[in-house]
C-alpha positions in Angstrom: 0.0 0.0 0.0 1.6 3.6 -0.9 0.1 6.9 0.2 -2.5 6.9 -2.8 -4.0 4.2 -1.6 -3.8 5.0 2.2 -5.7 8.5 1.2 -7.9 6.2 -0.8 -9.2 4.3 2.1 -9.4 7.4 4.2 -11.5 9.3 1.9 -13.6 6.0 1.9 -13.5 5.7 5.8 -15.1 9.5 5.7 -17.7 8.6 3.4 -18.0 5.0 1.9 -20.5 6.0 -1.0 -18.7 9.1 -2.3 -18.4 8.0 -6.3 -15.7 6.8 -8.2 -15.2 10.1 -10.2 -15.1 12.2 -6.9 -12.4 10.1 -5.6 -10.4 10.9 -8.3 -10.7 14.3 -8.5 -10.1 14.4 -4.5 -7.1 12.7 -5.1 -6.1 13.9 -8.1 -5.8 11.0 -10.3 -8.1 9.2 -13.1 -11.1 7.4 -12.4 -9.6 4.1 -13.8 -7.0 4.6 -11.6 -9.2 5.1 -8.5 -11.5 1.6 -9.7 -8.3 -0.6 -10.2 -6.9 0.2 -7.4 -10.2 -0.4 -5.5 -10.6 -3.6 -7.0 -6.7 -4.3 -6.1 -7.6 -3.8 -2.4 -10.6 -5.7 -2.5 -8.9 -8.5 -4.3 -6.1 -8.5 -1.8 -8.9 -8.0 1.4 -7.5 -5.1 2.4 -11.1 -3.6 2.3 -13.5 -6.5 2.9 -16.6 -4.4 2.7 -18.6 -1.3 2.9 -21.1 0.0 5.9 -23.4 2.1 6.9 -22.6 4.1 10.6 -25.5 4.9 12.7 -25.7 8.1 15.4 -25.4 6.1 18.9 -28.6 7.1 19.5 -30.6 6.0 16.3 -31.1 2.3 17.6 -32.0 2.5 21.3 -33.1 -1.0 21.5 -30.3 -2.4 20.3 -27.3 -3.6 22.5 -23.9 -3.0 22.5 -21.3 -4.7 24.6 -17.4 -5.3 24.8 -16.2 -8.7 25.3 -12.3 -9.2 26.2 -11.5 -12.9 24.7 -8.3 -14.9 26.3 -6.9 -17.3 24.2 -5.7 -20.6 25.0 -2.4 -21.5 23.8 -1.4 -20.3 19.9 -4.7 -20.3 18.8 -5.0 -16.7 17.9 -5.5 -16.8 13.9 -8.1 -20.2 14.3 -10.1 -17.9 17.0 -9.7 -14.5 14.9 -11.2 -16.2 12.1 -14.0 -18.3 13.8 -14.4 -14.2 15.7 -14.6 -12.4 11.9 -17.3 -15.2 10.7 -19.8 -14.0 13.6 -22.5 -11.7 12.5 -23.0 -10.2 15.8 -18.8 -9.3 15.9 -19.3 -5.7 14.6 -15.4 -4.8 15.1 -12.3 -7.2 16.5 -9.4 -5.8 17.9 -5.4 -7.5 18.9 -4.6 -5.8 22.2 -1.9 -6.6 25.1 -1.9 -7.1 29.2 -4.3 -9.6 30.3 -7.1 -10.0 27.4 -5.5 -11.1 23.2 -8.4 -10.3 21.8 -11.2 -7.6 22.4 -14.6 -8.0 20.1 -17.2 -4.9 19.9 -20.6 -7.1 19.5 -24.0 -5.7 18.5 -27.2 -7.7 18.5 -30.9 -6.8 18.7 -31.7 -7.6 22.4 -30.8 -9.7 25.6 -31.9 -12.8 23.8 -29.5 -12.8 20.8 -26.6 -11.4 23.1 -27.1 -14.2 25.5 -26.8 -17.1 22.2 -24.1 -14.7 20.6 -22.1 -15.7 24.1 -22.9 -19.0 23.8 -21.8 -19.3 20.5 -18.4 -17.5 20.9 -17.6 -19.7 24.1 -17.8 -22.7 22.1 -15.0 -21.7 19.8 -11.9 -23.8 20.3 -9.1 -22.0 21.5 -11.0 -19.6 23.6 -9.9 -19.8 27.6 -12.0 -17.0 29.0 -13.7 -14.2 28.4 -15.3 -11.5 29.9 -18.4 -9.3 28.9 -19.6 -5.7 29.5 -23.0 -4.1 28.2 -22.2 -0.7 27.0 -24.7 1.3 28.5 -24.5 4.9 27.4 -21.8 7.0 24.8 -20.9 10.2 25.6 -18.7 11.1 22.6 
């Protein structure tokens, strides 16, 4: 990845919708230019997908909560892997002192949080974890 591509994925992070054409002019190259190198970082899963950020405030029914994951042994890539491929994992962060792994998890209500725990403790080469419900964000 050079800088074009860095200010590519910014410019994306900013707004993931902005057109093709306005990338290019923001960054002052060609439109092909802007698609192949999108389809370069795609290809090589650098970006893996496009969203759609809500205002904290816009689903109040739904839950957040931050679960710090321990894992057992080498087992980080099988776990990071079997973490990506659930839904409710909305972002999955490496970290250091006591926890490997910490996973920012979203899911409708009590109910799916509870089976979303039960699912993630199942995954071989978890030793412990430990939840928190986010209850309120003040920036």
């Amino acid at each position: 990845m050079d800088d074009t591509d860095r200010q590519l994925i910014s410019l994306l992070r900013k707004d993931a919708r902005m057109s093709v054409a306005a990338l290019a002019y923001k960054l002052g190259v060609s439109r092909g230019t802007v698609t192949n190198r999108l389809r370069k970082l795609e290809d090589e899963q650098v970006i893996v997908g496009y969203t759609v950020r809500l205002r904290p405030d816009s689903e109040p029914e739904r839950i957040s909560a931050w679960m710090w994951v321990l894992v057992d042994g080498n087992q980080s890539r099988a776990v990071i892997a079997s973490l990506l491929g659930e839904p409710a994992v909305y972002t999955l962060h490496d970290t250091n002192g006591r926890w490997d792994l910490l996973a920012e998890l979203h899911a409708e209500n009590l109910t799916e949080l509870s089976q979303v725990l039960e699912r993630v403790r199942l995954i071989k080469g978890i030793a412990n974890t430990e939840t928190s419900i986010l209850l309120a964000t003040y920036r």
